[in-house]
N, C-alpha and C positions, 0 to 999 in steps of 0.2 A: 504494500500500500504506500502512498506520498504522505506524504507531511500534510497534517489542515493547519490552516490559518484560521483567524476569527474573519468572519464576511458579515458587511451590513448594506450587503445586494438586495434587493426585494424583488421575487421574482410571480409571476402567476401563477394560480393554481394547477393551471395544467404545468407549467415546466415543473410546479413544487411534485407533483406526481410522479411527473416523469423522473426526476434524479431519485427518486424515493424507489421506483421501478429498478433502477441502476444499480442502487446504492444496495437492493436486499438479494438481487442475483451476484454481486461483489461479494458480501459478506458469504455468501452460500458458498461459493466459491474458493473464499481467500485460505480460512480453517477449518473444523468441525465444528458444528453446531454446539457450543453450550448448552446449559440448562435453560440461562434467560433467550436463548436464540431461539432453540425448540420451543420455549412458549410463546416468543411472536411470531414464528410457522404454525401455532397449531390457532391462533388468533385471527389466522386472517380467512377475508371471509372471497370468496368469488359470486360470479351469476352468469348468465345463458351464454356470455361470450366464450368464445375458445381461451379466450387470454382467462376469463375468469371460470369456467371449468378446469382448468389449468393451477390455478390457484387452489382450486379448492381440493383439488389432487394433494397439493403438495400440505397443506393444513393435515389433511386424511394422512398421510405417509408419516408426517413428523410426533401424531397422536399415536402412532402404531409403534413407536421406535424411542431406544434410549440411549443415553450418553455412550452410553459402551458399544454398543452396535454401529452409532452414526459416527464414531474417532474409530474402528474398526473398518467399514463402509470408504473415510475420505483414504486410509491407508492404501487398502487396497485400492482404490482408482485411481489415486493421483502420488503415492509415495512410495509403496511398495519394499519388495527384495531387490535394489539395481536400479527399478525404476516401476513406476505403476499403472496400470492398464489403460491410460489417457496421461499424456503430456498437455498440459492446458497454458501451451506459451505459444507467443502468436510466427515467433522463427522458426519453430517447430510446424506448426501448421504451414505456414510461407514457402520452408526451404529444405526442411525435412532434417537441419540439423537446429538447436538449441544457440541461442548467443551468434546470433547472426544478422546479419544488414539492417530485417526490421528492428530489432531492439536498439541499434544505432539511429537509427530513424526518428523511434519512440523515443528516446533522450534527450536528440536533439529537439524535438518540439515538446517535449519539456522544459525544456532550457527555457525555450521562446515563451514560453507561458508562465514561468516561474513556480512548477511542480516541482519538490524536491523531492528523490528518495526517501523512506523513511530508515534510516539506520539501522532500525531493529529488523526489518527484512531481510532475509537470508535470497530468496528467489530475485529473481531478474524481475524488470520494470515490465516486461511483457509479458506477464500471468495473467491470465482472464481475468483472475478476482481484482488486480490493482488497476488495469486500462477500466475495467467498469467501475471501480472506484473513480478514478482521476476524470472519466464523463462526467459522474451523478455533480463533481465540483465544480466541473466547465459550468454544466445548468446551473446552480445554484450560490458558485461563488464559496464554496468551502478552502478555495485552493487561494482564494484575494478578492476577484470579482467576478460576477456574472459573466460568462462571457456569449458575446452578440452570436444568434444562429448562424451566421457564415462561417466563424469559427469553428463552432460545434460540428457544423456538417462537417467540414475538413479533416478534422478529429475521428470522429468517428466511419469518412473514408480511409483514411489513413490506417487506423488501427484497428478499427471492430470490423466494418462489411465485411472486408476483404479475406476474413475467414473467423471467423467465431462462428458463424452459422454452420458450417462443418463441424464443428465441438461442441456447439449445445447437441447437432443429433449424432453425433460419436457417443455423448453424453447418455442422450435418449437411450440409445442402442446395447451399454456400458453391462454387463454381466454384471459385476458389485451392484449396480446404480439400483438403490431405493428411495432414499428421500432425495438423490438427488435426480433420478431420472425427470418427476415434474421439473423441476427447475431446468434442466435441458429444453421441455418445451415448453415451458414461460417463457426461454430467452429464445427462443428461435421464433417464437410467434411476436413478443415487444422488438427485436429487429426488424422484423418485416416490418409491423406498425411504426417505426421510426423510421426505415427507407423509406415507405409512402410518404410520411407527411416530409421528411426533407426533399421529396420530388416536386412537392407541390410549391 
């Protein structure tokens, strides 16, 4: 994850939404669910949408599961013996090795934005979980300021389109994957819905 700042951006309800979108497929993502984490998966609520059927999957999945299952669950998909059954880094998806061109990329438009690493991270700046962190901040200014939708679009061509959507349904697909398989298709159905409306 990056570093936050304090922000006294003030943004609309729908962006406040949307980073909030960002920011709860990041945390799913970054480590294993806690106890207070599994209680605001099992809190949340969906409706007839796909995005919200979806939700309410992943509510259902994290009421069915315990601390011990779901730090068992991230082990094996994403840490493993060597390495674990999904590499969730975006040079990895890009170029098929680890610490390569994109994560120089992703740095450097850090830089220009003024995200910093966070010190305590051990993983590269190209983890699914911190690029969907460092979005949820673009929207709402956690990283200094809000920043304008042209921004954001380039952001998220830059580092998300261009392959997260193969790893939420690598994700989907993932043998381990229980509580987080919903979470593969929350994030593969809130990209689509973010493509569309930056087309528009």
């Amino acid at each position: 994850m990056a570093e936050r700042l304090v922000s006294e951006s003030h943004i609309s309800e729908v962006d406040q939404l949307r980073a909030n979108m960002y920011r709860l497929l990041a945390r799913s993502l970054a480590s294993p669910a806690n106890p207070e984490f599994l209680s605001v998966l099992v809190g949340l609520e969906g409706d007839d949408s796909d995005l919200g059927r979806a939700l309410g999957e992943l509510s259902a999945a994290a009421g069915n599961l315990d601390v011990q299952s779901v730090n068992q669950e991230y082990q094996d998909l994403f840490i493993g013996v060597g390495r674990g059954e999904l590499l969730p880094f975006g040079s990895y998806y890009l170029t098929g090795f680890l610490n390569e061109k994109p994560l120089a990329r992703l740095r450097n438009d850090m830089t220009k934005l003024g995200i910093e690493r966070d010190p305590s991270v051990k993983e590269p700046e190209d983890h699914a979980g911190a690029i969907l962190d460092m979005m949820a901040g673009l929207i709402d200014g956690t990283f200094g300021i809000a920043q304008p939708l042209n921004v954001q679009h380039e952001f998220f061509k830059n580092h998300i389109s261009n392959w997260m959507s193969h790893f939420f349904k690598d994700l989907q697909a993932a043998k381990h994957a229980e509580l987080l398989r919903p979470v593969g298709k929350i994030g593969g159905l809130f990209l689509e819905i973010e493509e569309s409306a930056f087309a528009m």
